[in-house]
PDB file of N, CA, C and O in Angstrom:
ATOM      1  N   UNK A   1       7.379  -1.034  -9.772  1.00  0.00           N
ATOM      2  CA  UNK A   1       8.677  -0.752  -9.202  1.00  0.00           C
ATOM      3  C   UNK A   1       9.718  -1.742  -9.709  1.00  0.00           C
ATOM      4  O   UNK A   1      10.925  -1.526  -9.821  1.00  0.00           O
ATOM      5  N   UNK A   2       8.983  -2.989 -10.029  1.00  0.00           N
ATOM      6  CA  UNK A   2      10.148  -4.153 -10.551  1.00  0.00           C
ATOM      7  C   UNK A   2      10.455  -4.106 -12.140  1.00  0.00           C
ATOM      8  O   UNK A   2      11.005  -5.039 -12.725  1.00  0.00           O
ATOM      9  N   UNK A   3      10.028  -2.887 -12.779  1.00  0.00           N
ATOM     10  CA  UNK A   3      10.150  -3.274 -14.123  1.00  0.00           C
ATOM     11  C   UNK A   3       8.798  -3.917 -14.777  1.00  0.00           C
ATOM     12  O   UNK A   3       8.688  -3.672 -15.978  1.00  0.00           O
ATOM     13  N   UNK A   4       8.097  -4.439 -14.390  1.00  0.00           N
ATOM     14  CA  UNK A   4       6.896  -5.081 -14.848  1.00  0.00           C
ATOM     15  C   UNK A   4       6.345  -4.223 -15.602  1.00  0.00           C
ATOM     16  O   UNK A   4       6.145  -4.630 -16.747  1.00  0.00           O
ATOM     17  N   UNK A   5       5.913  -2.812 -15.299  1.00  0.00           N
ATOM     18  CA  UNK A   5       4.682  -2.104 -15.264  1.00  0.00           C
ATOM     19  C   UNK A   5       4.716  -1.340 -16.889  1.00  0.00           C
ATOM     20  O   UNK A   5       5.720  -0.806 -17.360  1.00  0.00           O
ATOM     21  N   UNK A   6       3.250  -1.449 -17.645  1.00  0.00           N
ATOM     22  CA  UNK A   6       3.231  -1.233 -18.624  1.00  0.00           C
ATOM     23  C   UNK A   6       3.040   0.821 -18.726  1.00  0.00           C
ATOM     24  O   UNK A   6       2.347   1.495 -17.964  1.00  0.00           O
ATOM     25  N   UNK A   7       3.832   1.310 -19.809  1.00  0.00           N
ATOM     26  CA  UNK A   7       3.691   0.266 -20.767  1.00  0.00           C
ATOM     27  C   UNK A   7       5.287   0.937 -21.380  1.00  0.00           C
ATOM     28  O   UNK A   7       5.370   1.314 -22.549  1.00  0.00           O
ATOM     29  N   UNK A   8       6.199   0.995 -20.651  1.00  0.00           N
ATOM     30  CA  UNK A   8       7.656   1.567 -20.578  1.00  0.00           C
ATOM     31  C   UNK A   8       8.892   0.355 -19.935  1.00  0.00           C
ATOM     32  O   UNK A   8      10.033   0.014 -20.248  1.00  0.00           O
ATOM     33  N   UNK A   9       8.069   0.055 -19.072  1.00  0.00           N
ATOM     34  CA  UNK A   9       8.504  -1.119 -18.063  1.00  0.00           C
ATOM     35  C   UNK A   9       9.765  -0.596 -17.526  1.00  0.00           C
ATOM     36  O   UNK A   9      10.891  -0.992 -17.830  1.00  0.00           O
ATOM     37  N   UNK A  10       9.469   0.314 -16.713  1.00  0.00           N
ATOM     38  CA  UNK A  10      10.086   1.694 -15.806  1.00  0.00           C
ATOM     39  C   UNK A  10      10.837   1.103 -14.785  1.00  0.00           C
ATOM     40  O   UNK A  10      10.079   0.137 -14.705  1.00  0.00           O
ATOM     41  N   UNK A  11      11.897   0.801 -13.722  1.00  0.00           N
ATOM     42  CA  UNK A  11      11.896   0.294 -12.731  1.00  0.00           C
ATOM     43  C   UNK A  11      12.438   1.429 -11.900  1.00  0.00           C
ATOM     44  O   UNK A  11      12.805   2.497 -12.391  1.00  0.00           O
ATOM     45  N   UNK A  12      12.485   0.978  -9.897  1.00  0.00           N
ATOM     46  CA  UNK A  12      13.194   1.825  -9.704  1.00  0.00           C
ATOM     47  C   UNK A  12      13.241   3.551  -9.608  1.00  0.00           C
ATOM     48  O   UNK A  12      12.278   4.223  -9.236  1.00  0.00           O
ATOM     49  N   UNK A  13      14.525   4.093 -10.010  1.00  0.00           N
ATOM     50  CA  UNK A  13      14.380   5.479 -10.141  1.00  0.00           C
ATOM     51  C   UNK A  13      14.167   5.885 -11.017  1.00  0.00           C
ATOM     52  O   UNK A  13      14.239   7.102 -11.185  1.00  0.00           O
ATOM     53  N   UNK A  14      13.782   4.981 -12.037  1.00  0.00           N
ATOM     54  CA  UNK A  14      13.331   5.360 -13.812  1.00  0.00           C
ATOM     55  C   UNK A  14      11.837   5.757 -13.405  1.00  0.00           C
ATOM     56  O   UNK A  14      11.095   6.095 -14.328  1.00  0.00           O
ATOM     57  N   UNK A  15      11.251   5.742 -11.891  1.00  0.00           N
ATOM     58  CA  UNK A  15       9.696   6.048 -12.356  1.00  0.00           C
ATOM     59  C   UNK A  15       9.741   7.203 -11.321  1.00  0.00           C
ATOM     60  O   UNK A  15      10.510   7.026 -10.376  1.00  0.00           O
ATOM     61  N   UNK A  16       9.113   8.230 -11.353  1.00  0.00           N
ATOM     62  CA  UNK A  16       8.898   9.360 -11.149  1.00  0.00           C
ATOM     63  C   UNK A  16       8.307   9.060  -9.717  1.00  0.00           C
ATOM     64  O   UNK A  16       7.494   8.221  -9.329  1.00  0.00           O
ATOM     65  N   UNK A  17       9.001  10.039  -9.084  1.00  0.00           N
ATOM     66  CA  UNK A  17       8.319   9.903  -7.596  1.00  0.00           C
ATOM     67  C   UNK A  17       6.888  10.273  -7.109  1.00  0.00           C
ATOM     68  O   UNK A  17       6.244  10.129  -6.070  1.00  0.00           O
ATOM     69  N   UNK A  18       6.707  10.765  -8.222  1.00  0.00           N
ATOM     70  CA  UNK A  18       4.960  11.322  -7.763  1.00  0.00           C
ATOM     71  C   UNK A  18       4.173  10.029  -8.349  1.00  0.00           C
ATOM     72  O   UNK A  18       3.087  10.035  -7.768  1.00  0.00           O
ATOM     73  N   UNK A  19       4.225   8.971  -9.197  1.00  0.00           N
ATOM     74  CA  UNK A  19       4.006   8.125  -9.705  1.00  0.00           C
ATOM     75  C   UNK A  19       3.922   7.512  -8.626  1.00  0.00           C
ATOM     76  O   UNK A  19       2.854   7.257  -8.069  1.00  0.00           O
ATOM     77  N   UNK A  20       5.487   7.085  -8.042  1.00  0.00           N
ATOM     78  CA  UNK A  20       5.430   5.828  -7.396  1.00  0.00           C
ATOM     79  C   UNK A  20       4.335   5.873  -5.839  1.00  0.00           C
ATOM     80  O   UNK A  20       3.888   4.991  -5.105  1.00  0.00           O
ATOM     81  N   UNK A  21       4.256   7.061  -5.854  1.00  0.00           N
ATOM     82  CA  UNK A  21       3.424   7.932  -4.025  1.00  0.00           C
ATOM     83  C   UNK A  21       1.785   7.019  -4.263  1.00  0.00           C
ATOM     84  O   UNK A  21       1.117   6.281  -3.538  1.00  0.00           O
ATOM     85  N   UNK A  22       1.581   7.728  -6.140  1.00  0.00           N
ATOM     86  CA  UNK A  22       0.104   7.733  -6.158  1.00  0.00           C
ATOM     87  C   UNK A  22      -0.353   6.298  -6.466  1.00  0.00           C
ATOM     88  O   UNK A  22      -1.487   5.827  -6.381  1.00  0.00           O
ATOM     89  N   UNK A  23       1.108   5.556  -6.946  1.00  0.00           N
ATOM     90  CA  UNK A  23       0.265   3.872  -7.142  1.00  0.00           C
ATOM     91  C   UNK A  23       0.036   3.155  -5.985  1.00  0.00           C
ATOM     92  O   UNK A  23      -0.690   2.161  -5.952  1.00  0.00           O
ATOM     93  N   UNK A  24       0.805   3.757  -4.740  1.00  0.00           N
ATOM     94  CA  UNK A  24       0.431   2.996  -3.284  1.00  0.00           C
ATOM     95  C   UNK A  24      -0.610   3.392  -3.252  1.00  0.00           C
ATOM     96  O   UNK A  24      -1.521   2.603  -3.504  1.00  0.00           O
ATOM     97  N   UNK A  25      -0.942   4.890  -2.903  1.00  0.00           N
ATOM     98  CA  UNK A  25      -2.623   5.277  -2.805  1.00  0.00           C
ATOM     99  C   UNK A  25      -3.437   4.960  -3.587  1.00  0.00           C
ATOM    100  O   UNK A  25      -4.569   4.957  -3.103  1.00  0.00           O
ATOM    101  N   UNK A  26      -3.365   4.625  -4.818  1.00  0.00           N
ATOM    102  CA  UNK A  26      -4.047   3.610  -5.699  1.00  0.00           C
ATOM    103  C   UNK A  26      -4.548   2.994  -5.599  1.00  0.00           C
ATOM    104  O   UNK A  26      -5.776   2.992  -5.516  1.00  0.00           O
ATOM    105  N   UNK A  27      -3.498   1.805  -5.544  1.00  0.00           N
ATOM    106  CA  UNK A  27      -3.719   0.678  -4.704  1.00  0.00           C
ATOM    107  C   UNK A  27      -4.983   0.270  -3.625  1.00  0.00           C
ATOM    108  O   UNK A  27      -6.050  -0.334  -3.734  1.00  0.00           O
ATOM    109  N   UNK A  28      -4.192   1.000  -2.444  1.00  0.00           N
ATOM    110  CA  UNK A  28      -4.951   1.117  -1.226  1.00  0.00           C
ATOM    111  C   UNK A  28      -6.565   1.394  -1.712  1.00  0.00           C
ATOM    112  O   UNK A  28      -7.562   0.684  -1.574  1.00  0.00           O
ATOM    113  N   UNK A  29      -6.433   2.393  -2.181  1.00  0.00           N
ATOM    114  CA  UNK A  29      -7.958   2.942  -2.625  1.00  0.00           C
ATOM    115  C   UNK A  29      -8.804   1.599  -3.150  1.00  0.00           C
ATOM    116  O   UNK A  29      -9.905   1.208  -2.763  1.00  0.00           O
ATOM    117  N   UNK A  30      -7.870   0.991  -4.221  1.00  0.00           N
ATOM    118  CA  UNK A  30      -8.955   0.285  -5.177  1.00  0.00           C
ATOM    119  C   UNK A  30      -9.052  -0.774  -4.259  1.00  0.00           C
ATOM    120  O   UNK A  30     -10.198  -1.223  -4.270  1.00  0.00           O
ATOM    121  N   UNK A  31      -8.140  -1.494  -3.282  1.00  0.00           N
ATOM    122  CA  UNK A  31      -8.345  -2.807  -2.463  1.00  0.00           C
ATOM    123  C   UNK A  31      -9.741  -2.419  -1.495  1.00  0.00           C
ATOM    124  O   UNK A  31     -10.679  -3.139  -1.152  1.00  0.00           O
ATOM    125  N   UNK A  32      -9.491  -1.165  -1.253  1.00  0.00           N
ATOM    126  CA  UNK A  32     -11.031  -1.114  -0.440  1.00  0.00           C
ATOM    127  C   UNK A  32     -12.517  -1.011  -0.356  1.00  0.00           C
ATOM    128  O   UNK A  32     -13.520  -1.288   0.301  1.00  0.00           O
ATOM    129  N   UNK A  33     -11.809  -0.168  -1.942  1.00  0.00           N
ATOM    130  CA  UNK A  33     -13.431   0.379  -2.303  1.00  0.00           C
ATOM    131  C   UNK A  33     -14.221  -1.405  -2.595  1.00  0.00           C
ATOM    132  O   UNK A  33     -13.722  -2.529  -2.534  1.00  0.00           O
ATOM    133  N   UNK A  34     -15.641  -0.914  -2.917  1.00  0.00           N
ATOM    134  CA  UNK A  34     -16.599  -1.791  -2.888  1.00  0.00           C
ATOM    135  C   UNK A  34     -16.877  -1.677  -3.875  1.00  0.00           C
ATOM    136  O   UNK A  34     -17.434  -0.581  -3.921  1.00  0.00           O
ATOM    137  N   UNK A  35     -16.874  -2.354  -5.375  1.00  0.00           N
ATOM    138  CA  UNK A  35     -16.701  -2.313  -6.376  1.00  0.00           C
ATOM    139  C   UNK A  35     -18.696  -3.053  -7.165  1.00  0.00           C
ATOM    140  O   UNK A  35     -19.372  -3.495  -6.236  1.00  0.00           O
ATOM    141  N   UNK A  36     -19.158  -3.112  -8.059  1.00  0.00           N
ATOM    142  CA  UNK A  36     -20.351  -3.573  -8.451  1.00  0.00           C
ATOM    143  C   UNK A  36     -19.539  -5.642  -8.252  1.00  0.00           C
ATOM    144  O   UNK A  36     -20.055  -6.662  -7.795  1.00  0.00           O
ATOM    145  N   UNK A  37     -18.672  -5.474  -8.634  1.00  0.00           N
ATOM    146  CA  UNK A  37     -18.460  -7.206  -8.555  1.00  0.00           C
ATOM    147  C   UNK A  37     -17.969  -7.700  -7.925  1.00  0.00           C
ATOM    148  O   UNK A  37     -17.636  -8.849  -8.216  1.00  0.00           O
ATOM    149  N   UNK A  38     -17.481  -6.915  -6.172  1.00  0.00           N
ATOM    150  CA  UNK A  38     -16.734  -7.372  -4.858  1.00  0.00           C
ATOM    151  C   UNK A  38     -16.821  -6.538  -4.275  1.00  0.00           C
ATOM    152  O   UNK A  38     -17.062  -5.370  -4.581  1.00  0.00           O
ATOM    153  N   UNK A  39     -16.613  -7.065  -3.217  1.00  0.00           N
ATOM    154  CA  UNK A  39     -16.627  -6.316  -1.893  1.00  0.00           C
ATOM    155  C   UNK A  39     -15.459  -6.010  -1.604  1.00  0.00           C
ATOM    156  O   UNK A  39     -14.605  -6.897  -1.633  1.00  0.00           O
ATOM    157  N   UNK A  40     -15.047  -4.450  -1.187  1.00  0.00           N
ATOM    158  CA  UNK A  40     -13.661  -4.187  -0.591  1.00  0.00           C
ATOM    159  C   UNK A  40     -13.233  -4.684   0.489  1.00  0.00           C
ATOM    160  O   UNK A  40     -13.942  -5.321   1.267  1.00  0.00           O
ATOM    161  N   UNK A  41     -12.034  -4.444   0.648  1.00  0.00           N
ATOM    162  CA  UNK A  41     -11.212  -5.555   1.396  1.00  0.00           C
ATOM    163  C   UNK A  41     -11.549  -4.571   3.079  1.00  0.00           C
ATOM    164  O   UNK A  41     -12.240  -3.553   3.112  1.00  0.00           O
ATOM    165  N   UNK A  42     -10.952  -5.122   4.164  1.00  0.00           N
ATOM    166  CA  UNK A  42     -11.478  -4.405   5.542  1.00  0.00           C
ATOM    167  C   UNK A  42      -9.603  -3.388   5.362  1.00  0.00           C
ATOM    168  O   UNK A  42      -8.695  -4.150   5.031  1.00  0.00           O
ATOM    169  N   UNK A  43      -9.325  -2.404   5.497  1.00  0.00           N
ATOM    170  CA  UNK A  43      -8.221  -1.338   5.361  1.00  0.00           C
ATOM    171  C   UNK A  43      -7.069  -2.167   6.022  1.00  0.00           C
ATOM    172  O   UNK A  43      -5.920  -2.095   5.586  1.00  0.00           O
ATOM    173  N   UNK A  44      -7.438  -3.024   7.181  1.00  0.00           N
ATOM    174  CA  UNK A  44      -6.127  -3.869   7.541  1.00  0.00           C
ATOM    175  C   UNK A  44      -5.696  -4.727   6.780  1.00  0.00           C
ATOM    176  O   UNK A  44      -4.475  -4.702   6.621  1.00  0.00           O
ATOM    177  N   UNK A  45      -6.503  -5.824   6.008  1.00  0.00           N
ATOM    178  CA  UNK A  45      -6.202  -6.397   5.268  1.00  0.00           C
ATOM    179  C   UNK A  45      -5.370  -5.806   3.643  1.00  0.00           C
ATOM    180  O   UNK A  45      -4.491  -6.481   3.107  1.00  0.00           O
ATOM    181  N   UNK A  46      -5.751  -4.772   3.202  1.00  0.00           N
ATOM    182  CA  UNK A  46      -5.350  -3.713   1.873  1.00  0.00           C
ATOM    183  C   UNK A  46      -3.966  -3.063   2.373  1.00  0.00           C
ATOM    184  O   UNK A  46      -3.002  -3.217   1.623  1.00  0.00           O
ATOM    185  N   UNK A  47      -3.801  -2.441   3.416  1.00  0.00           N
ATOM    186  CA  UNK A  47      -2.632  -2.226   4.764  1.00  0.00           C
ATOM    187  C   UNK A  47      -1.425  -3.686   4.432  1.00  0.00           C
ATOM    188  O   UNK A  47      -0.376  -3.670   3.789  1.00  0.00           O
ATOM    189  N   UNK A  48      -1.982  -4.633   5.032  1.00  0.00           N
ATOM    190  CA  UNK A  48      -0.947  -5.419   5.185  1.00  0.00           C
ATOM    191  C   UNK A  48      -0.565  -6.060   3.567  1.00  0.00           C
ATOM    192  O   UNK A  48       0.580  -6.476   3.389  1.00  0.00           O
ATOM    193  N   UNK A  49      -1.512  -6.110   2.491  1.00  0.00           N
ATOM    194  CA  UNK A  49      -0.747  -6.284   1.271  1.00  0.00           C
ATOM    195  C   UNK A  49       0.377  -5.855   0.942  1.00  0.00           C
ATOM    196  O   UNK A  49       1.478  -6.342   0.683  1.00  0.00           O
ATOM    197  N   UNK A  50      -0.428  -4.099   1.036  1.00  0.00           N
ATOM    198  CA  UNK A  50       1.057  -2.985   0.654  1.00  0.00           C
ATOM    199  C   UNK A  50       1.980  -3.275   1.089  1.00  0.00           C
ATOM    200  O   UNK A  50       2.918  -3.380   0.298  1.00  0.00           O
ATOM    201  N   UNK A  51       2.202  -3.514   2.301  1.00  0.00           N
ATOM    202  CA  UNK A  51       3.554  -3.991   3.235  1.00  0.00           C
ATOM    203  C   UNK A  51       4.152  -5.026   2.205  1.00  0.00           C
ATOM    204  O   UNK A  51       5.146  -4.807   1.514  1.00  0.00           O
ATOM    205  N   UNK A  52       3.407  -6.177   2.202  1.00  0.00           N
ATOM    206  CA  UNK A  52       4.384  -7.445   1.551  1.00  0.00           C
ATOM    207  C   UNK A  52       4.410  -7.113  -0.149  1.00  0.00           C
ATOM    208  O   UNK A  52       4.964  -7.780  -1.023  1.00  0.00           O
ATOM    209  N   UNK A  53       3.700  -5.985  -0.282  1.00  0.00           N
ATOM    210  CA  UNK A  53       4.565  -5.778  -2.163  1.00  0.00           C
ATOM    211  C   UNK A  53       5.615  -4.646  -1.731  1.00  0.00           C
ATOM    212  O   UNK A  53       5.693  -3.657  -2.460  1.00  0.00           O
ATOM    213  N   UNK A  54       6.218  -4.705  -0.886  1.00  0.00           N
ATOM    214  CA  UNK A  54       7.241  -3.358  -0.741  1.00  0.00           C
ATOM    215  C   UNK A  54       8.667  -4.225  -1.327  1.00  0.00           C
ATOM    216  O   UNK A  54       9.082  -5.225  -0.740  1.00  0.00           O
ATOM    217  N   UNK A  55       9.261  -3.717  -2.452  1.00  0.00           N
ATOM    218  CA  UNK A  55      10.365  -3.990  -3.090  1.00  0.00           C
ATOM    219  C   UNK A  55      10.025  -4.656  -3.970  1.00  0.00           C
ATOM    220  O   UNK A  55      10.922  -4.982  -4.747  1.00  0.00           O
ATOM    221  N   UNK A  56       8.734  -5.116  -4.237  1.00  0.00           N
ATOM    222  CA  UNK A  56       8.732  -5.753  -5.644  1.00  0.00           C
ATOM    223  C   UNK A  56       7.933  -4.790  -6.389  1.00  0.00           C
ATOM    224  O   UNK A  56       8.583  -4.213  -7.261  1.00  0.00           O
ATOM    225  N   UNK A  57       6.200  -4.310  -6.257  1.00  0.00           N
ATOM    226  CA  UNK A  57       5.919  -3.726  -6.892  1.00  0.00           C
ATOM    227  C   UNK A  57       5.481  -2.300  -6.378  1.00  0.00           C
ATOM    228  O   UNK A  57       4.604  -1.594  -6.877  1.00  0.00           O
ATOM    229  N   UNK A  58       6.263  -2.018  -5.286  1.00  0.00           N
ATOM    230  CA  UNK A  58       6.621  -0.888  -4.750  1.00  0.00           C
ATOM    231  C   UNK A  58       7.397  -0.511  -3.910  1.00  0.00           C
ATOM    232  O   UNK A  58       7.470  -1.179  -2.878  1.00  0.00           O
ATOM    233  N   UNK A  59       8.457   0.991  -4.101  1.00  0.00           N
ATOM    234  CA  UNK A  59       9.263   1.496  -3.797  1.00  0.00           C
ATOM    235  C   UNK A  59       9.311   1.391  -1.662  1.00  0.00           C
ATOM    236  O   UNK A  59       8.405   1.791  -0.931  1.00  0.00           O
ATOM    237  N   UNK A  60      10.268   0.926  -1.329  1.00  0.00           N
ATOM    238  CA  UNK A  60      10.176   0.635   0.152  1.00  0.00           C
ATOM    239  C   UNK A  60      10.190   1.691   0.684  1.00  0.00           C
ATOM    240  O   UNK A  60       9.566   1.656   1.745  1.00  0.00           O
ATOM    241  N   UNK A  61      10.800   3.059   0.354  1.00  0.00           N
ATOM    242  CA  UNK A  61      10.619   4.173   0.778  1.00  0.00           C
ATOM    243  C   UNK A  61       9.408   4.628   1.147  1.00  0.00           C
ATOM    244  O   UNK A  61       9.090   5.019   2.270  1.00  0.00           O
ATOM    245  N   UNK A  62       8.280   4.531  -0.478  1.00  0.00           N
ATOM    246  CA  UNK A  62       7.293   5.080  -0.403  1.00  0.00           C
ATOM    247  C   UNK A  62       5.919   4.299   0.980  1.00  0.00           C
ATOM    248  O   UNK A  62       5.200   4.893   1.784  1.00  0.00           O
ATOM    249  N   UNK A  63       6.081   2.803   0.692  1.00  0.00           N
ATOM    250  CA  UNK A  63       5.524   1.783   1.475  1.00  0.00           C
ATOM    251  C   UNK A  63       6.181   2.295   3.087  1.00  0.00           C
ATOM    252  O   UNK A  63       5.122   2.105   3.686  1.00  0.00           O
ATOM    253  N   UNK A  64       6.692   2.561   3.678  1.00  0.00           N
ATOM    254  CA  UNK A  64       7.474   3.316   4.734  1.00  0.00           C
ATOM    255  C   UNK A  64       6.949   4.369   5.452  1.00  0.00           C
ATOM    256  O   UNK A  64       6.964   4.510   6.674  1.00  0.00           O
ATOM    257  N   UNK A  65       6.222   5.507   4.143  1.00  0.00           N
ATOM    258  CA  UNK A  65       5.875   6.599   4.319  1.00  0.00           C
ATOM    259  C   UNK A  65       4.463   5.998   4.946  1.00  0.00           C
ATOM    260  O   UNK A  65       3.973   6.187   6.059  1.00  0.00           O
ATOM    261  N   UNK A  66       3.979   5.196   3.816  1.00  0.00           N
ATOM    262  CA  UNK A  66       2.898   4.836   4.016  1.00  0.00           C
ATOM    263  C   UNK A  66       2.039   4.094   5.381  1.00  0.00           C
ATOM    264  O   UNK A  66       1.050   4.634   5.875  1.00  0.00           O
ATOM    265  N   UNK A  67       2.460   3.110   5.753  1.00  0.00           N
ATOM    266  CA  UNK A  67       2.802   2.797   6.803  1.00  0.00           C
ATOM    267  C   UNK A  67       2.988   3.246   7.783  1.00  0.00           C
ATOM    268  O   UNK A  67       2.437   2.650   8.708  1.00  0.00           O
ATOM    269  N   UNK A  68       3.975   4.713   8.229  1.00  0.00           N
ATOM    270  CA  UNK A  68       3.747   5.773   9.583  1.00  0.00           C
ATOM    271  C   UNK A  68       2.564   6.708   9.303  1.00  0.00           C
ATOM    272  O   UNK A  68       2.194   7.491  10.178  1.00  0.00           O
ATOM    273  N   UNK A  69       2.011   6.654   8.207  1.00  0.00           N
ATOM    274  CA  UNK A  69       0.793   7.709   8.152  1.00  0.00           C
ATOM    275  C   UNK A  69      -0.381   6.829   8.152  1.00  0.00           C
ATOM    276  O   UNK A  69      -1.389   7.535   8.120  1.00  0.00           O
ATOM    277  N   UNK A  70      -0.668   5.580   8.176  1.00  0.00           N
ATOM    278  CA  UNK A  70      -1.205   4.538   8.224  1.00  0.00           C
ATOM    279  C   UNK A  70      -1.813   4.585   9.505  1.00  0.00           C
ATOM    280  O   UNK A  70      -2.870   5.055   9.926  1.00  0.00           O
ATOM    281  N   UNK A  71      -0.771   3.913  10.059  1.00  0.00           N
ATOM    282  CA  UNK A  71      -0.791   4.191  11.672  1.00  0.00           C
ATOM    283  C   UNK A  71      -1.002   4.865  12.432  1.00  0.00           C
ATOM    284  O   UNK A  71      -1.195   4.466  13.580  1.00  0.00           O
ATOM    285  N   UNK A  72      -1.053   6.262  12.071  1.00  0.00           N
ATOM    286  CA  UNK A  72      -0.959   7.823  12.670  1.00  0.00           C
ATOM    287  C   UNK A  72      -2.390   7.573  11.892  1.00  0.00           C
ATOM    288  O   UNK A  72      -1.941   6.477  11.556  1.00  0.00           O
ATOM    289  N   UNK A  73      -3.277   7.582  11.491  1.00  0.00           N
ATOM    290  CA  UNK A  73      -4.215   7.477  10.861  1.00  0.00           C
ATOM    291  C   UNK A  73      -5.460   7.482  12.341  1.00  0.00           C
ATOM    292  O   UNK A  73      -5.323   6.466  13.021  1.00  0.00           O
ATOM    293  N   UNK A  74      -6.383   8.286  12.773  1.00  0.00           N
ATOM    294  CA  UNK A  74      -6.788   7.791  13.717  1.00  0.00           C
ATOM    295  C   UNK A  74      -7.830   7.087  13.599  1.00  0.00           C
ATOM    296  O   UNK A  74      -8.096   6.684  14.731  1.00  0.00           O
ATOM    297  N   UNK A  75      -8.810   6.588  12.638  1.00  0.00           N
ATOM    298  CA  UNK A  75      -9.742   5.703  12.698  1.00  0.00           C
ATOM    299  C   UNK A  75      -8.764   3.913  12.464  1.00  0.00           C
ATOM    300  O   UNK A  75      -9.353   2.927  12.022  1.00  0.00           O
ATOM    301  N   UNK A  76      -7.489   3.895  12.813  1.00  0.00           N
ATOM    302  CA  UNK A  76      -7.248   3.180  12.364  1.00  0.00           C
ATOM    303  C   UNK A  76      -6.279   2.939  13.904  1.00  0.00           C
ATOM    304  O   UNK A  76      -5.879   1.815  14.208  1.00  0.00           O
ATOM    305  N   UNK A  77      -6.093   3.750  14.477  1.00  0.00           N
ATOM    306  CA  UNK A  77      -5.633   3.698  15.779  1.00  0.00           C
ATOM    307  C   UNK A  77      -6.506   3.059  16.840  1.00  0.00           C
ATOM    308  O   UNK A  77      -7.572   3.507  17.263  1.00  0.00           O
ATOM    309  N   UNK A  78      -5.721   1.632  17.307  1.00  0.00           N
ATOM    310  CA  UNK A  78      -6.790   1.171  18.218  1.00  0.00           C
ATOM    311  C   UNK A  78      -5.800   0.110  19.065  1.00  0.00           C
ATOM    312  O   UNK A  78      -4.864  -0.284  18.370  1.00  0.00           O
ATOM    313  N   UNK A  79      -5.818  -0.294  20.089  1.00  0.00           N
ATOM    314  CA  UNK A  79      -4.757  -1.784  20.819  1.00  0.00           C
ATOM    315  C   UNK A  79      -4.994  -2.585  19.482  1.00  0.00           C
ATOM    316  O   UNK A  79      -4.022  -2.644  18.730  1.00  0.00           O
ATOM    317  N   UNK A  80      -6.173  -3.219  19.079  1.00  0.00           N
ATOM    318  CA  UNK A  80      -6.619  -4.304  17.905  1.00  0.00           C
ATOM    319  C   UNK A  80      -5.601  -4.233  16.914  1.00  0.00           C
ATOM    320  O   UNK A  80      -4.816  -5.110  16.552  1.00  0.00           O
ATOM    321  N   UNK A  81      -5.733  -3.018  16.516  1.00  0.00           N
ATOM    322  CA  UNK A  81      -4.928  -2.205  15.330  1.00  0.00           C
ATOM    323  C   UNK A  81      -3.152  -2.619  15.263  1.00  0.00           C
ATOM    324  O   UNK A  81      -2.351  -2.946  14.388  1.00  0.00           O
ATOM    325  N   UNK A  82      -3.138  -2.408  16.551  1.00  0.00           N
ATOM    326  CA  UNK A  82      -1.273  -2.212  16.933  1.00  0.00           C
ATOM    327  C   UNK A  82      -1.050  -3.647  17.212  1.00  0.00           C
ATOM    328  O   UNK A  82       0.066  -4.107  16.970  1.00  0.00           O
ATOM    329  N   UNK A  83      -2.034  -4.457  17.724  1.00  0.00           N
ATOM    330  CA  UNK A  83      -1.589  -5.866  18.369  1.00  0.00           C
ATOM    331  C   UNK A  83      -2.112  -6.871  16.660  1.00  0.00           C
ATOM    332  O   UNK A  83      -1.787  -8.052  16.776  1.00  0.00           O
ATOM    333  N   UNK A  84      -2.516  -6.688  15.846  1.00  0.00           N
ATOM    334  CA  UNK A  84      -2.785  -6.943  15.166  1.00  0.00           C
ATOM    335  C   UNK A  84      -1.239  -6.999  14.064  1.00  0.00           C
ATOM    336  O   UNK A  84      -0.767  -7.994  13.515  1.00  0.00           O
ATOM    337  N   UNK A  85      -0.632  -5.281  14.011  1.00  0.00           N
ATOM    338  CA  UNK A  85       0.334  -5.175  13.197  1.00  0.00           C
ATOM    339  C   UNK A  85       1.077  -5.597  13.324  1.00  0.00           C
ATOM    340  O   UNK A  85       1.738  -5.894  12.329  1.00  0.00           O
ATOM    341  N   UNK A  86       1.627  -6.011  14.850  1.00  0.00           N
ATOM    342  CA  UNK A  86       2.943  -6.356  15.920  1.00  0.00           C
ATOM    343  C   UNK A  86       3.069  -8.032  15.191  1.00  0.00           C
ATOM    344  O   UNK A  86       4.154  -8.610  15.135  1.00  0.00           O
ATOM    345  N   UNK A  87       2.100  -8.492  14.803  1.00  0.00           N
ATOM    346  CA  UNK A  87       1.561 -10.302  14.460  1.00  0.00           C
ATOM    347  C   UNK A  87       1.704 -10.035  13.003  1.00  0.00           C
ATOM    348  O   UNK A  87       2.446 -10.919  12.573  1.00  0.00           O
ATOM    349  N   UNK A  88       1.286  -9.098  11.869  1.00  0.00           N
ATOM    350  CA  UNK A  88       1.486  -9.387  10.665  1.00  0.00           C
ATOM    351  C   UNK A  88       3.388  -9.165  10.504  1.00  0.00           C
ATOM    352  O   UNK A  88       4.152  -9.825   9.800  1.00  0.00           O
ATOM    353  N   UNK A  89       3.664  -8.189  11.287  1.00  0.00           N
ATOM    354  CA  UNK A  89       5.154  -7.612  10.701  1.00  0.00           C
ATOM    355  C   UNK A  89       6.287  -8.701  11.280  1.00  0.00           C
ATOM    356  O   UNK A  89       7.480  -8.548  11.018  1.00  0.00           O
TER     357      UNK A  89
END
């Protein structure tokens, strides 16, 4: 989102909105999964990254979206969950 990203170095509205949707879910995906050389991250922890890359290496809109469907998410719905987010945000 900042221009960084190879291999155009796109920023902004120069990158296609279906782009910018699928690198959050990306993201998310790859922080969790359980990989042969680490262990994925627990979804709150991969959750609260996305949040703090919103405006640098992703669109705040999309991080936004992400975030109310996050939440609305019901294995992810819990007091823990909400009293947890209330402390990262």
């Amino acid at each position: 989102f900042d221009g960084e990203g190879y291999p155009y170095g796109l920023k902004h509205d120069e990158i296609p909105l279906i782009a910018q949707i699928i690198a959050v879910a990306d993201t998310f995906d790859a922080m969790i999964s359980t990989r042969p050389y680490r262990k994925g991250l627990p979804p709150m922890q991969a959750y609260q990254e996305i949040l703090k890359c919103s405006g640098s290496q992703f669109c705040p809109r999309i991080v936004e979206a992400f975030d109310r469907a996050f939440q609305k998410t019901s294995m992810f719905r819990s007091t823990d969950f909400l009293a947890q987010n209330k402390k990262a945000g």
